[in-house]
Structures are given as structure tokens and as C-alpha cells.
NURO-353221 format. One record per residue (C-alpha): x, y, z; residue in three letters; residue number from 1. Coordinates in pm, 1 decimal. Example, Ala and Ser with C-alpha at 12.3 -4.5 7.8 and 13.67 -1.06 7.14 Angstrom:
# NURO-353221
((1230.0,-450.0,780.0),'ALA',1)
((1367.0,-106.0,714.0),'SER',2)
***
This chain:
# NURO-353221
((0.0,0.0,0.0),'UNK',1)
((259.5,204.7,107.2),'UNK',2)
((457.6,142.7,-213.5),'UNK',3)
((202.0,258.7,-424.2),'UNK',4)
((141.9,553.7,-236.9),'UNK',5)
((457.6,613.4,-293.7),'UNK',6)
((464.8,566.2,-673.4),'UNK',7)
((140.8,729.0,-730.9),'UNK',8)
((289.6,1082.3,-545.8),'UNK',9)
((620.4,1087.7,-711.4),'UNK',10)
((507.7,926.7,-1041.0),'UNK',11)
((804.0,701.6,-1020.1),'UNK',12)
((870.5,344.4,-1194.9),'UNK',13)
((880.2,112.5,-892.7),'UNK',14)
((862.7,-232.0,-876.5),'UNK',15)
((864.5,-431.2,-509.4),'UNK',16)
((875.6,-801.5,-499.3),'UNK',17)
((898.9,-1019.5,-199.5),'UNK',18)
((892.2,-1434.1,-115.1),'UNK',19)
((903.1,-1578.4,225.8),'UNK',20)
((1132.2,-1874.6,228.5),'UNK',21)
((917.9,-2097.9,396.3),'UNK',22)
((615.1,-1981.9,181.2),'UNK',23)
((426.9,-2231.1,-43.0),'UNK',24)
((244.8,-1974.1,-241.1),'UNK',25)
((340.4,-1771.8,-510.5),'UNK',26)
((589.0,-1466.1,-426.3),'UNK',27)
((416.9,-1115.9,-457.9),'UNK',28)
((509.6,-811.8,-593.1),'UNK',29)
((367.2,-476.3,-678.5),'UNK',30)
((420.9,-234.0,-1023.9),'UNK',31)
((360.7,82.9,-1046.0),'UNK',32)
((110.2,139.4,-1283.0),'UNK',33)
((370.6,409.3,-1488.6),'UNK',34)
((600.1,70.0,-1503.1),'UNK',35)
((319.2,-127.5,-1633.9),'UNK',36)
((255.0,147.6,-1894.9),'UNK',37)
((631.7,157.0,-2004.1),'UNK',38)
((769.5,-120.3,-1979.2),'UNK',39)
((501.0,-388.6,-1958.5),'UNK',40)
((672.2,-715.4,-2172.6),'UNK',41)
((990.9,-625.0,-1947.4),'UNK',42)
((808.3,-613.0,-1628.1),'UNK',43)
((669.4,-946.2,-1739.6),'UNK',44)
((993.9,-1065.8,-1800.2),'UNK',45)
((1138.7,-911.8,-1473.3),'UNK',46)
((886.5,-1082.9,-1240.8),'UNK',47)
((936.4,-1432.4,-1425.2),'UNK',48)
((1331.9,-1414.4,-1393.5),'UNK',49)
((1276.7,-1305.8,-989.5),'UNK',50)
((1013.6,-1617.3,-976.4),'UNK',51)
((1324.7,-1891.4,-1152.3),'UNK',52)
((1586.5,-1721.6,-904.7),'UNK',53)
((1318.7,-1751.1,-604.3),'UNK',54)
((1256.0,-2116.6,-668.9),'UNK',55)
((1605.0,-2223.9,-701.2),'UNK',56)
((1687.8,-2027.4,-339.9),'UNK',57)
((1350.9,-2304.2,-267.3),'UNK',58)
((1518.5,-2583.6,-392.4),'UNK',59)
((1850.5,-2529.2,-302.1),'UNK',60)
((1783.0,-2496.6,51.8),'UNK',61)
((1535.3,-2790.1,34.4),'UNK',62)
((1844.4,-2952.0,-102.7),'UNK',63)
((2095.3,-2873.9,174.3),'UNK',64)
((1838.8,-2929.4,386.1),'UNK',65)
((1781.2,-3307.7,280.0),'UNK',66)
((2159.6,-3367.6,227.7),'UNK',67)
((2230.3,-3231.0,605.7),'UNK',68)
((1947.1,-3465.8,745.0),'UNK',69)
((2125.9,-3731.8,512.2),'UNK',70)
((2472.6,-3658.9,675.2),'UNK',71)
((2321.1,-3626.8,1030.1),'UNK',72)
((2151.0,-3975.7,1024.2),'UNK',73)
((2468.3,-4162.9,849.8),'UNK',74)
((2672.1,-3963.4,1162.7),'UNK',75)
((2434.0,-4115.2,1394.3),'UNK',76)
((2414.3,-4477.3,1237.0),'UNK',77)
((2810.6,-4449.0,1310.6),'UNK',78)
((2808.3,-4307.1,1627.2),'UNK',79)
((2526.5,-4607.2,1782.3),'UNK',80)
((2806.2,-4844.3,1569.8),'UNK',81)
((3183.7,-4710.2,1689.7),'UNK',82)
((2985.7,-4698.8,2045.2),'UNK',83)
((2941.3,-5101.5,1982.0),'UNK',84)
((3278.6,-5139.7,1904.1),'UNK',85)
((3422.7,-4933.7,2191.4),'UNK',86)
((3217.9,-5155.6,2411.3),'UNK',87)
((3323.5,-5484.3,2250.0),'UNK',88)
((3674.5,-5427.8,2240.3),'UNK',89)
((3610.2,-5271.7,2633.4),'UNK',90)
((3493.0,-5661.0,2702.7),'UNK',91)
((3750.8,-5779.6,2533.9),'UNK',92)
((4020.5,-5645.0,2694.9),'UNK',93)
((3858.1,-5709.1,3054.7),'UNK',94)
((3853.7,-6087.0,2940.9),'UNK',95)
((4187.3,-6038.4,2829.9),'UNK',96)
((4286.4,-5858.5,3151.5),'UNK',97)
((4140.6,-6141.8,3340.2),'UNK',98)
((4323.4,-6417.9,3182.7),'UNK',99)
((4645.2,-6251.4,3266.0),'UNK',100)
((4564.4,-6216.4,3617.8),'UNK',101)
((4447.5,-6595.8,3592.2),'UNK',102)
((4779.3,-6673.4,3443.4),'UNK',103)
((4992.1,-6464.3,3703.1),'UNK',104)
((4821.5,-6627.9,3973.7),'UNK',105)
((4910.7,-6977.4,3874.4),'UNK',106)
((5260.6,-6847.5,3789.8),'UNK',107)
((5271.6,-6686.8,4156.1),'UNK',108)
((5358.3,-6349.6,4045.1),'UNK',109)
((5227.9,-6080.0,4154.4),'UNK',110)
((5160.5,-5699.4,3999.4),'UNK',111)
***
């Protein structure tokens, strides 16, 4: 409203688009009517190139997005399996730690 106000008192060219990332409707956007008048093929032109560059920002961060959740569930998956290991080899070496004391006590040495 406050853009047209605008362009209606200074009889300017003005154009004012806008998209919310999270949005799932169309982006809007506002031309002044001396724009319109002008320029109109260009103007169409201008809001279809700002609607391509919007939907790739979309995309891209829908992309990172995925590829981060990707990367954060194959980190977990490893975490839940190197904490396996670190307990197995933990049991092994008390097993191992018991057969030496088992060893040294038949050998009669002491630690």
C-alpha cells in the first residue's frame, strides 16, 4: 500500500517483490502502474526471472536441507556403531585382563 502511495505521489517506476522462504504460495510483488505502462513485456519478463531465481533459493535450501538430514543420520548410524565397538573391544580387553591375572596367579607373580 505504502509502495504505491509512494509511486502514485512521485510518479516514479517502482517495482517491489517479496517471497518468504518458507512460503508455499506464489511470491508477490507490486508495479507501479507508470512501469506497467512503459515497460510492460519487461516487467513481465522481470517478475518471471525473480520467480526462476526464487525457486532455485527453494530448492537449493530444500536440497541442503535433505543432504544435512542425510549426513546427520549416516553420523548417527556411526556413532550407535563405533559406540558397539568401543564396548566390545572394552569386554575384550577385561577378558583379556582377566586371563592374565588368571595366568599370574598360577605363575605366583604378583603386579
Amino acid at each position: 500500500i505504502q509502495s504505491e502511495r509512494l509511486s502514485a505521489e512521485t510518479n516514479s517506476w517502482m517495482f517491489v517483490a517479496a517471497q518468504h522462504p518458507n512460503a508455499n504460495g506464489q511470491l508477490i510483488h507490486y508495479t507501479s502502474p507508470r512501469l506497467r505502462r512503459d515497460a510492460k513485456e519487461d516487467t513481465v519478463a522481470f517478475i518471471q526471472q525473480f520467480s526462476v531465481i526464487i525457486n532455485g533459493l527453494v530448492h537449493a535450501r530444500r536440497r541442503d536441507a535433505l543432504e544435512m538430514g542425510k549426513a546427520l543420520e549416516t553420523s548417527r548410524q556411526e556413532v550407535v556403531e563405533k559406540a558397539a565397538l568401543v564396548q566390545s573391544q572394552g569386554e575384550e580387553i577385561r577378558s583379556k585382563d582377566d586371563l592374565i591375572a588368571k595366568y599370574k596367579a598360577i605363575l605366583g607373580l604378583t603386579a
